[in-house]
SERO-4910 file (N, C-alpha, C, O; in steps of 0.05 Angstrom, whole numbers):
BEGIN
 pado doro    nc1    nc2    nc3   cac1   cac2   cac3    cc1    cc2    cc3    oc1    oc2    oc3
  Unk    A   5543   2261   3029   5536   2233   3025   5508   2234   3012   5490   2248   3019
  Unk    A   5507   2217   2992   5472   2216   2975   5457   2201   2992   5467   2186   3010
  Unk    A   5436   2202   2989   5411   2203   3008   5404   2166   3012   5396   2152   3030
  Unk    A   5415   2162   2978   5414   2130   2976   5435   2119   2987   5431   2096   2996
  Unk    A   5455   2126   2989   5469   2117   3007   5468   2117   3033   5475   2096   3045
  Unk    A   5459   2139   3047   5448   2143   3072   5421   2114   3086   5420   2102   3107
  Unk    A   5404   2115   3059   5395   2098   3068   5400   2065   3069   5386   2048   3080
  Unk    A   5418   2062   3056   5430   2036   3055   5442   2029   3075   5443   2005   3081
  Unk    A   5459   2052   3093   5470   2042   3106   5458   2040   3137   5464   2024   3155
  Unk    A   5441   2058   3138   5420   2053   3155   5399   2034   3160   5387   2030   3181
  Unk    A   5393   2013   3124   5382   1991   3127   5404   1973   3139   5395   1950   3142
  Unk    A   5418   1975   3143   5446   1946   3140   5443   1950   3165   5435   1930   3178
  Unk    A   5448   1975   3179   5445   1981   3218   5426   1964   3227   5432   1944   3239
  Unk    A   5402   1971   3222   5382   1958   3233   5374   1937   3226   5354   1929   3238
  Unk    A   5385   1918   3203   5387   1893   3190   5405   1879   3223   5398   1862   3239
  Unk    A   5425   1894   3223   5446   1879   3244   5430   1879   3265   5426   1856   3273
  Unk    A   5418   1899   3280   5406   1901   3304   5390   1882   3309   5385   1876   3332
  Unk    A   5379   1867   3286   5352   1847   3287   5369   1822   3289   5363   1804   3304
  Unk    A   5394   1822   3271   5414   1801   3276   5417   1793   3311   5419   1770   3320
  Unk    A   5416   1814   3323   5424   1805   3354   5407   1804   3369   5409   1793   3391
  Unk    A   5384   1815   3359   5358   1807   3373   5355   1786   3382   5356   1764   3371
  Unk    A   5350   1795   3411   5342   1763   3429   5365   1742   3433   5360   1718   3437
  Unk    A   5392   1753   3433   5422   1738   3438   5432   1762   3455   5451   1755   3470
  Unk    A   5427   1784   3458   5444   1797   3480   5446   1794   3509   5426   1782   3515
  Unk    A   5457   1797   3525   5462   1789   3553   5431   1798   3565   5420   1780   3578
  Unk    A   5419   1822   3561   5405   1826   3573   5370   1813   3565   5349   1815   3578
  Unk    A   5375   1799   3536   5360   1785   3528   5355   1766   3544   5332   1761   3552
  Unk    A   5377   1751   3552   5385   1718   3569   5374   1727   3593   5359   1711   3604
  Unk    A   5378   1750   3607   5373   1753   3638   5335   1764   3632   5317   1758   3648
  Unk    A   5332   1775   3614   5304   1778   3615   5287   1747   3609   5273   1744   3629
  Unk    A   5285   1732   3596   5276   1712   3603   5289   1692   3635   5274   1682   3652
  Unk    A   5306   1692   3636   5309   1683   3661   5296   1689   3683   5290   1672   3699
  Unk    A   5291   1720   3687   5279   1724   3713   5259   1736   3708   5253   1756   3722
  Unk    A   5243   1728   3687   5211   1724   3681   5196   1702   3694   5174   1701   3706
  Unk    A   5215   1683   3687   5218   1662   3700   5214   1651   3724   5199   1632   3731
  Unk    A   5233   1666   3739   5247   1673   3777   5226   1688   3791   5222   1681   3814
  Unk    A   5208   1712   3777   5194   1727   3783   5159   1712   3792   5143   1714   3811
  Unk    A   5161   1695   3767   5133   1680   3773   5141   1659   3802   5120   1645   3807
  Unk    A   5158   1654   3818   5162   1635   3834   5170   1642   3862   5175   1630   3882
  Unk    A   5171   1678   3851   5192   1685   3882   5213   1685   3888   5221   1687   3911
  Unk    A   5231   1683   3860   5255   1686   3871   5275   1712   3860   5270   1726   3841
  Unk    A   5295   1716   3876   5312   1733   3857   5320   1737   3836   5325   1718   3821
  Unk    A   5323   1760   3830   5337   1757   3798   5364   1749   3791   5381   1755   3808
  Unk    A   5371   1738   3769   5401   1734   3772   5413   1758   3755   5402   1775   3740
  Unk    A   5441   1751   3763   5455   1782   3750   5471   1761   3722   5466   1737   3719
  Unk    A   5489   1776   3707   5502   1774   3682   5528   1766   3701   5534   1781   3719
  Unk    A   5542   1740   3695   5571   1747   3699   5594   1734   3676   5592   1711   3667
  Unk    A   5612   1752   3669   5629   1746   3644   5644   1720   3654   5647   1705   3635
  Unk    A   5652   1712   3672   5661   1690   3676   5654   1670   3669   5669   1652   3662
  Unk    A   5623   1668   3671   5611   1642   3659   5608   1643   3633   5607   1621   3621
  Unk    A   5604   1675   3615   5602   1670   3594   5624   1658   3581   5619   1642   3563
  Unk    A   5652   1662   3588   5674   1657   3574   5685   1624   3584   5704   1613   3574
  Unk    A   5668   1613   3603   5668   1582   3606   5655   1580   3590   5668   1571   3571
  Unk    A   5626   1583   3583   5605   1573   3572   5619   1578   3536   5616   1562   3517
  Unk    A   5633   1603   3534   5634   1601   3502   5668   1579   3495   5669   1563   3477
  Unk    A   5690   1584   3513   5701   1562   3505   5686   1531   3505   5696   1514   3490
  Unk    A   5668   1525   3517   5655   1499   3508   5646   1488   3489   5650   1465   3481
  Unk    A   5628   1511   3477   5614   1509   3455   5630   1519   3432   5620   1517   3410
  Unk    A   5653   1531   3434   5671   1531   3404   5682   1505   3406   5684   1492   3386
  Unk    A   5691   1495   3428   5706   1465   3427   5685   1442   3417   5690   1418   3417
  Unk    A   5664   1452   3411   5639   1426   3394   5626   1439   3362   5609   1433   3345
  Unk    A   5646   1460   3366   5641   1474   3338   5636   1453   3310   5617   1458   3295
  Unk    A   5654   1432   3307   5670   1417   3293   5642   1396   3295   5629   1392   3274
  Unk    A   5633   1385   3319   5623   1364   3319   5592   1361   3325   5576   1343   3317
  Unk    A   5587   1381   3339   5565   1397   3349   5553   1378   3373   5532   1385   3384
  Unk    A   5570   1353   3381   5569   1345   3401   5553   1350   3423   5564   1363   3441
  Unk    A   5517   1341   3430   5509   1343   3448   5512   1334   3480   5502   1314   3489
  Unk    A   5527   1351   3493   5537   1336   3516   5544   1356   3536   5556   1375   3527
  Unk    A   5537   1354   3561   5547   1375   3581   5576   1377   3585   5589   1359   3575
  Unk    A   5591   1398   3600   5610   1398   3598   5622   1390   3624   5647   1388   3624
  Unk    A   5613   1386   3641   5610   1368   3665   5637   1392   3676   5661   1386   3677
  Unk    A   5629   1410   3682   5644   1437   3694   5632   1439   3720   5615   1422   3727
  Unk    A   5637   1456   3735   5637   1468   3760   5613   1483   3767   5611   1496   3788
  Unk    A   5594   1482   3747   5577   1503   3749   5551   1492   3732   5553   1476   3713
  Unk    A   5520   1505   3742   5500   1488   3739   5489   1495   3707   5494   1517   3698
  Unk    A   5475   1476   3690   5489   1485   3658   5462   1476   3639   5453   1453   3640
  Unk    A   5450   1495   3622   5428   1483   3609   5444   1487   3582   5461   1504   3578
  Unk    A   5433   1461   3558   5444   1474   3535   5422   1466   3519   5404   1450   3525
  Unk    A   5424   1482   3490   5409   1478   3470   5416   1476   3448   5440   1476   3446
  Unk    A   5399   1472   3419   5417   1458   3403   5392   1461   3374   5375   1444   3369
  Unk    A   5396   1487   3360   5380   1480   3342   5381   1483   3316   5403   1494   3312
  Unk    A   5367   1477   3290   5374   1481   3262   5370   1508   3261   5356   1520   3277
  Unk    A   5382   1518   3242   5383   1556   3231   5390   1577   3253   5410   1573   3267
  Unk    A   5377   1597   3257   5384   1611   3275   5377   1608   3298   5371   1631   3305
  Unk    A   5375   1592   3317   5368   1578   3334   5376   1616   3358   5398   1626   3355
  Unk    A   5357   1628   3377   5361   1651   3383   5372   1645   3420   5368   1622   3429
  Unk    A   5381   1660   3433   5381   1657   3460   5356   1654   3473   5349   1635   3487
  Unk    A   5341   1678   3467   5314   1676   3483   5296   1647   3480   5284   1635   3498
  Unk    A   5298   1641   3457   5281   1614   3442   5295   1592   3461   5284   1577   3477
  Unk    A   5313   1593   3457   5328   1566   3491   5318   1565   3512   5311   1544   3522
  Unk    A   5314   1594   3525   5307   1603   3545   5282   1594   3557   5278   1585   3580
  Unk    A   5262   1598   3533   5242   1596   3528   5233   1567   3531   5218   1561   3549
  Unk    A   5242   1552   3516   5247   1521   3510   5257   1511   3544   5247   1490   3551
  Unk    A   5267   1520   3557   5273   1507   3587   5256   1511   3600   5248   1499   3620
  Unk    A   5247   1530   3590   5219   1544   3617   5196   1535   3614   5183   1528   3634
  Unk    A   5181   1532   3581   5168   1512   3577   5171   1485   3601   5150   1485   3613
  Unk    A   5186   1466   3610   5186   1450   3622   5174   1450   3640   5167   1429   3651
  Unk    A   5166   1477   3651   5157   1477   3683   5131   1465   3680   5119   1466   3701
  Unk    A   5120   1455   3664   5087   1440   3656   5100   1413   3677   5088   1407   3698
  Unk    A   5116   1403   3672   5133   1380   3678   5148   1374   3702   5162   1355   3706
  Unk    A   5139   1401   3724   5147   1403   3749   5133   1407   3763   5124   1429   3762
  Unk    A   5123   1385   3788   5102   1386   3808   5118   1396   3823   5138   1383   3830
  Unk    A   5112   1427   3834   5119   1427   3860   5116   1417   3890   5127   1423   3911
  Unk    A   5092   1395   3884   5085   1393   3913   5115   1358   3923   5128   1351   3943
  Unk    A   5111   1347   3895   5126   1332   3900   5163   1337   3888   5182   1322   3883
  Unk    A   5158   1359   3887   5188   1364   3874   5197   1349   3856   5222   1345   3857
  Unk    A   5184   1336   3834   5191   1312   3813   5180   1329   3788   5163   1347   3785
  Unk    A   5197   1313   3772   5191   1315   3738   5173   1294   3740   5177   1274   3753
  Unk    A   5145   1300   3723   5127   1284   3715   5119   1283   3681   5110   1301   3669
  Unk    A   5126   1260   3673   5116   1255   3654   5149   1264   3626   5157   1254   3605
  Unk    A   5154   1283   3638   5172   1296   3614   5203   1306   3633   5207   1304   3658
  Unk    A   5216   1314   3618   5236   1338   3624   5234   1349   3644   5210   1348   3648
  Unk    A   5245   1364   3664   5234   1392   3667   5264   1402   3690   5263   1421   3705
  Unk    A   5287   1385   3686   5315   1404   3704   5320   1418   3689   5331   1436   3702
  Unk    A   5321   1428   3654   5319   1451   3650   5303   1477   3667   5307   1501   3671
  Unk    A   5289   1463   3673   5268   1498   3673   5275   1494   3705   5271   1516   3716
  Unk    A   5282   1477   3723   5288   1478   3753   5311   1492   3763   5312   1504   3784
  Unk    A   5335   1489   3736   5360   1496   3742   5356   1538   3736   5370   1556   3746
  Unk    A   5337   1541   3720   5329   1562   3705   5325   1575   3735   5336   1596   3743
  Unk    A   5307   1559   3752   5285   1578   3775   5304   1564   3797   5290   1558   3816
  Unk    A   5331   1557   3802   5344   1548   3825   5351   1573   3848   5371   1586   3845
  Unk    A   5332   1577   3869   5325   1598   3878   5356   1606   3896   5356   1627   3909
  Unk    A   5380   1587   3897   5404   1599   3907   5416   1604   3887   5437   1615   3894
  Unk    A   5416   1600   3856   5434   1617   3843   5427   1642   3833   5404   1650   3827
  Unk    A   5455   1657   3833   5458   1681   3836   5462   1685   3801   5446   1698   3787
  Unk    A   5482   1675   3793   5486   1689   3767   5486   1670   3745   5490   1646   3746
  Unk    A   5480   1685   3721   5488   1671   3690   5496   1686   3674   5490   1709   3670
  Unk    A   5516   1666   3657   5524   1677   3639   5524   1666   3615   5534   1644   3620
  Unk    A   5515   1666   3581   5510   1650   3562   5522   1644   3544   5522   1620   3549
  Unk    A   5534   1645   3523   5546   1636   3494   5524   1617   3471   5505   1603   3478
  Unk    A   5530   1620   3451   5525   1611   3430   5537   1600   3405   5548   1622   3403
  Unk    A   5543   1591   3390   5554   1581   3365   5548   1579   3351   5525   1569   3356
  Unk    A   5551   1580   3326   5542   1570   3295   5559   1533   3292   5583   1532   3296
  Unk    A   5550   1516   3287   5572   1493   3288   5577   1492   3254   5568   1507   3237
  Unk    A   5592   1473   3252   5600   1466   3219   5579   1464   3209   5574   1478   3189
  Unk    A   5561   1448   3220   5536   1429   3199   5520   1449   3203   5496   1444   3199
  Unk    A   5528   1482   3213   5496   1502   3213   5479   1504   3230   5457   1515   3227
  Unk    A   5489   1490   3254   5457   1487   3276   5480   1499   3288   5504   1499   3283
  Unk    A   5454   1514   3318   5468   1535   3334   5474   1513   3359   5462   1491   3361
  Unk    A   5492   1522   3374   5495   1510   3399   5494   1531   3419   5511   1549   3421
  Unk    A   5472   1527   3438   5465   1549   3463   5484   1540   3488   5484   1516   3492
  Unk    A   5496   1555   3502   5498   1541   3527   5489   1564   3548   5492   1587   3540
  Unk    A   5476   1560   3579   5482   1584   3597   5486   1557   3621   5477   1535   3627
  Unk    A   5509   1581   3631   5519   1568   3658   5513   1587   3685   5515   1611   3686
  Unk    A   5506   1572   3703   5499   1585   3734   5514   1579   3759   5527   1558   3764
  Unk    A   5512   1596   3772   5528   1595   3797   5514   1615   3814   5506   1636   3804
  Unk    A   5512   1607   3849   5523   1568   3845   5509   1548   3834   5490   1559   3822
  Unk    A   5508   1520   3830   5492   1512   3804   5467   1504   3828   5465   1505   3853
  Unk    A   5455   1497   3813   5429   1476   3828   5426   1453   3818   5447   1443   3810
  Unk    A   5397   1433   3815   5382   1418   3812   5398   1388   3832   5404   1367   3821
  Unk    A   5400   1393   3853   5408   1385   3872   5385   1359   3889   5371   1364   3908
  Unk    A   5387   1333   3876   5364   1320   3887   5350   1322   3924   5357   1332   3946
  Unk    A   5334   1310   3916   5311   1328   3943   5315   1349   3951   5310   1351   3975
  Unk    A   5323   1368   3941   5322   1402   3946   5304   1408   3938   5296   1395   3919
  Unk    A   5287   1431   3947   5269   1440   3923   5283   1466   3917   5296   1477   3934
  Unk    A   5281   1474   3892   5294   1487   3871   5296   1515   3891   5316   1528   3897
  Unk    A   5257   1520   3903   5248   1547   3909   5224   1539   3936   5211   1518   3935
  Unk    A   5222   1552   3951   5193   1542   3979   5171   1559   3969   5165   1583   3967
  Unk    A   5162   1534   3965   5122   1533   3953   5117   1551   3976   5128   1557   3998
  Unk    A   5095   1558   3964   5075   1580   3974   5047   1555   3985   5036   1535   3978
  Unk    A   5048   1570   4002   5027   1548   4015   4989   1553   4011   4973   1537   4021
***
């Protein structure tokens, strides 16, 4: 094999690798329990079950790109952005919220923030994620949990006193 070829095809490898950067399973669970970690709680594990709920959902909005939960069985953040919109960057984007969560009163103040509660819901155990390209080019994120949370007057996780 010539050397230029060698290296071509070794740029294309690591072209791809960058392609999946920050969408792999263990991408999704590393921000998640960066997350879990600052609050005390467990980590959650990967489970294929939710990913394969979570990715039939978001191919069924392929078409329309339809912002809307899927009002399933299981506790559900989604995201939704122009170009390569990445897993971690979602992740990221829910957790951000926690500015927006008083723990003393267990309320969203001011903004958002059951993304980033359902993120740190200290009885779920697992997640699993999917993503999409839609027609119109914006990505559609979903990750689903179990068991789910953001369960009013619960608190997500017990403050530290």
């Amino acid at each position: 094999m010539k050397t230029s070829n060698l290296v071509f095809i070794l740029t294309i490898i690591s072209m791809c690798s960058i392609c999946l950067a920050q969408n792999s399973p263990q991408d999704f669970l590393d921000e998640h329990n960066k997350a879990r970690k600052e609050v005390g709680v467990k980590p959650l594990v990967w489970d294929e079950t939710l990913v394969a709920y979570g990715k039939n959902y978001v191919e069924s909005k392929k078409k329309t790109c339809a912002f809307e939960h899927s009002n399933g069985p299981y506790g559900e953040n989604l995201a939704q952005g122009s170009g390569d919109l990445s897993g971690v960057d979602s992740v990221k984007t829910w957790v951000a919220e926690k500015e927006f969560y008083d723990e003393k009163t267990n309320e969203c103040v001011k903004e958002e923030c059951l993304h980033y509660v359902q993120v740190v819901w200290g009885d779920t155990e697992s997640v699993g994620c999917s993503r999409t390209k839609c027609d119109n080019n914006w990505m559609y994120v979903i990750c689903n949990y179990n068991p789910p949370g953001n369960y009013v007057g619960v608190r997500p996780y017990p403050i530290s006193k």
